[in-house]
C-alpha positions as CSV (number, residue, x, y, z in Angstrom):
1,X,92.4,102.3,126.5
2,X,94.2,105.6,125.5
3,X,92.2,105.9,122.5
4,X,88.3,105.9,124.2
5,X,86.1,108.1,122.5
6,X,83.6,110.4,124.7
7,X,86.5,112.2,126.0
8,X,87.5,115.6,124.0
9,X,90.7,116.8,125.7
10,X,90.9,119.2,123.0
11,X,90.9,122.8,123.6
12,X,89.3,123.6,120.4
13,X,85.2,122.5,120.1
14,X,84.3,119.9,117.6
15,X,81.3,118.1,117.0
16,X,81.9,114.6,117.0
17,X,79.7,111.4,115.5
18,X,79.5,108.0,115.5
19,X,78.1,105.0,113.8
20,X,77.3,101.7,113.0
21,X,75.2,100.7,110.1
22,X,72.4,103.1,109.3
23,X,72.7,104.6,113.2
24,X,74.3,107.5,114.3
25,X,75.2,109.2,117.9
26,X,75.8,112.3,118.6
27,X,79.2,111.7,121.4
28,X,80.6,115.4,122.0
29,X,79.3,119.1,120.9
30,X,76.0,118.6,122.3
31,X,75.6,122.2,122.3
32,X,76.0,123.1,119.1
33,X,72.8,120.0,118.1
34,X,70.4,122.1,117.3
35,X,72.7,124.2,114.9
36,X,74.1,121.1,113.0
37,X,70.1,119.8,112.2
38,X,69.2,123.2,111.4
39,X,72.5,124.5,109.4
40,X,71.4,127.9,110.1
41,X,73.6,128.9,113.3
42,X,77.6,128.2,113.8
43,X,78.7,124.9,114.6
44,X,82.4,124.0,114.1
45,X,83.3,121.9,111.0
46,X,84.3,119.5,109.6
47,X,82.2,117.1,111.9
48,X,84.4,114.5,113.1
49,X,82.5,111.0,112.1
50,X,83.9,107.4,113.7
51,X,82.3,104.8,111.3
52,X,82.8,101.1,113.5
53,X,82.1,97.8,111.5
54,X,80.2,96.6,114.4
55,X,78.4,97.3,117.3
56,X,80.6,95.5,119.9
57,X,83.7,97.3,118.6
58,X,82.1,100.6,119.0
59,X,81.2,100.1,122.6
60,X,84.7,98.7,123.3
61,X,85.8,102.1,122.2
62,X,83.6,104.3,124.5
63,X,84.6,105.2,127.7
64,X,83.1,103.7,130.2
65,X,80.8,105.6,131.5
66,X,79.3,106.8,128.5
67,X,76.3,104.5,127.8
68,X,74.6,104.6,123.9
69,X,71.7,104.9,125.2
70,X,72.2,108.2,126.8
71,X,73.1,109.5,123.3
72,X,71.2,112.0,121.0
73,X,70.4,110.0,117.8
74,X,71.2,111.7,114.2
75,X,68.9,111.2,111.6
76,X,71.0,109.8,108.3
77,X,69.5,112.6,106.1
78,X,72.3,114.7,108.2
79,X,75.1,112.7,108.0
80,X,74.0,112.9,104.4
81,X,73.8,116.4,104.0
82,X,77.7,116.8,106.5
83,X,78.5,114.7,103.3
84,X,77.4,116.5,100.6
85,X,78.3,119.4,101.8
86,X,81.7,118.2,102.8
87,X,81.2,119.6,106.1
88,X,82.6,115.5,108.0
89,X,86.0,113.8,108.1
90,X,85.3,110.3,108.4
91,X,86.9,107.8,110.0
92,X,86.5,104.0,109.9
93,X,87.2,101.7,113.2
């Protein structure tokens, strides 16, 4: 699929989300974690967020060799906070 997520073949960084539900994955910007949980170093905004309506669709749309498992989980008091402070553009697959 041309469209699997897990590969950024953008030159810019972004940090990039995704979800199902109440649970959220880190999938790219892995380095710039700790400074999204803290909010008190530089990480590039607006955090990209991929919202799927199901589990199965969202692991259709990984690439294959990226395994949920092997993902950092986000806490939904952050993808709260991305909100409030309009810091995510969000997307729904």
């Amino acid at each position: 699929m041309s469209d699997d997520v897990g590969e950024n073949n953008d030159a810019e960084e972004t940090v990039v989300l995704i979800g199902h539900g109440e649970n959220y994955w880190l999938l790219d910007g892995e380095k710039y974690l700790s400074a999204m949980l803290s909010a008190e170093e530089y990480y590039p905004t607006p955090v990209k967020f991929i919202e799927y309506d199901s589990l199965f669709e969202l692991t259709l749309d990984l690439d294959e060799s990226v395994l949920i498992g092997s993902l950092w989980a986000i806490h939904p008091g952050i993808i709260d906070r991305l909100r409030r402070d309009n810091l995510i553009i969000e997307e729904r697959r």
